[in-house]
C-alpha positions as CSV (number, residue, x, y, z in Angstrom):
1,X,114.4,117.4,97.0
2,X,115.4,119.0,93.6
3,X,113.6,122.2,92.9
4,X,113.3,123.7,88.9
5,X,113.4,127.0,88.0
6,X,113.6,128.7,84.2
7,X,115.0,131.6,84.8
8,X,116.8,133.4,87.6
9,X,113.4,135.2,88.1
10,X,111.5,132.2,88.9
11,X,114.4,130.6,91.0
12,X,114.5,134.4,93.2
13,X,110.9,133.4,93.6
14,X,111.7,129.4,94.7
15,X,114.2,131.0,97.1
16,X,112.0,133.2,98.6
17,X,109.1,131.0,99.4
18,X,110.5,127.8,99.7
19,X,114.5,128.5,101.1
20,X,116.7,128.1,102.6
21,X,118.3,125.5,100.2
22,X,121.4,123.4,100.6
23,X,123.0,124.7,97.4
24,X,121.5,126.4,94.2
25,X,123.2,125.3,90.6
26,X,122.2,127.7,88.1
27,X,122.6,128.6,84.4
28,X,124.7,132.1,83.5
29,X,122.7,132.4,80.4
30,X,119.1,132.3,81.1
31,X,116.2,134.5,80.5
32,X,114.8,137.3,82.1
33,X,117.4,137.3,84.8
34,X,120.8,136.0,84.0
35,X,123.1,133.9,86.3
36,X,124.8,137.0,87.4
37,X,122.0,138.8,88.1
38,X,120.5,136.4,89.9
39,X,123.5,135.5,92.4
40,X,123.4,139.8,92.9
41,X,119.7,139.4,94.0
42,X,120.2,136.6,96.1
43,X,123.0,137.8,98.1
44,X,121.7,141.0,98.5
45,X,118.3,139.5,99.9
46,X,121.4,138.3,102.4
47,X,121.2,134.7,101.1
48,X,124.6,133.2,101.6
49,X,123.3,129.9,100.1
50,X,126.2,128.4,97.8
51,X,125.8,129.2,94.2
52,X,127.6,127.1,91.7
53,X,126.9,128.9,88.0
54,X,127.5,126.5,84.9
55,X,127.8,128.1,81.4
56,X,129.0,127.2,77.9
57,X,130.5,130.6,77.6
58,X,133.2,129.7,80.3
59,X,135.5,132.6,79.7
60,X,138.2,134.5,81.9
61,X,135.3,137.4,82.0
62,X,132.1,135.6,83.1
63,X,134.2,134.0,85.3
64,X,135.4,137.1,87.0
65,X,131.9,138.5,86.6
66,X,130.7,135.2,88.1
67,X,133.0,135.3,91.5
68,X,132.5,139.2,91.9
69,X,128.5,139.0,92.3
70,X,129.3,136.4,94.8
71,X,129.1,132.9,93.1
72,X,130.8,130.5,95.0
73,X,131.9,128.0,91.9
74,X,131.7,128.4,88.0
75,X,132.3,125.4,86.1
76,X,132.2,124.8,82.2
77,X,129.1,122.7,81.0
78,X,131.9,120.4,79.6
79,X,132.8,119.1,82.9
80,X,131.8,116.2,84.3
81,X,128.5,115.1,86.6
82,X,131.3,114.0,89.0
83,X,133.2,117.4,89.2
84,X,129.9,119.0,90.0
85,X,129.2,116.9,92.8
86,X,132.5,117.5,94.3
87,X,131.9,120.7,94.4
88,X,128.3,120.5,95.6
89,X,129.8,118.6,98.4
90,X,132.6,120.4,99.5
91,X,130.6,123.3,99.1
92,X,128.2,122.2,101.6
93,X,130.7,121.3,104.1
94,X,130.7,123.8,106.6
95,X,134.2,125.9,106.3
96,X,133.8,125.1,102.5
97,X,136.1,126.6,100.1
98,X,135.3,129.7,97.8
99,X,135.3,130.6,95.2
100,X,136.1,127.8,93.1
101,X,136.7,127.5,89.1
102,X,137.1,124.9,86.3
């Protein structure tokens, strides 16, 4: 099942009531509560869930900013449905690799 959420907000919400999920994909630039903002919530709720953040503005500093509030993947908006998945699966392989970047 594929779950929809705005804004980081809303998803925080989602995760609470309706978690654990397999893996979250989320936007960097949303409103209310960013990408960042939201991956600092969730793993300090103590979520370990793996969060893959996509963004048009993939640059060396929301990528750092990304990986330090604990994302596990960022990846471009530019990149491909299959790259995504590859990382959703490895990802979800127990012993997956992180963080990962494209």
């Amino acid at each position: 099942e594929v779950m929809h959420a705005p804004h980081g907000g809303v998803g925080l919400e989602l995760c609470e009531h309706h978690g654990p999920f397999v893996s979250i994909v989320c936007d960097l630039m949303t409103p209310s509560v960013d990408g960042v903002e939201f991956v600092i919530r969730l793993r300090e709720r103590g979520d370990g869930t793996p969060v893959v953040i996509v963004t048009s503005a993939a640059d060396e500093v929301n990528h750092i900013r990304s990986v330090r509030a604990g994302a596990n993947a960022f990846l471009s908006k530019d990149a491909s449905p299959e790259l995504l998945l590859a990382y959703l699966q490895r990802l979800e392989t127990p012993g997956g690799f992180s963080p990962l970047a494209y």
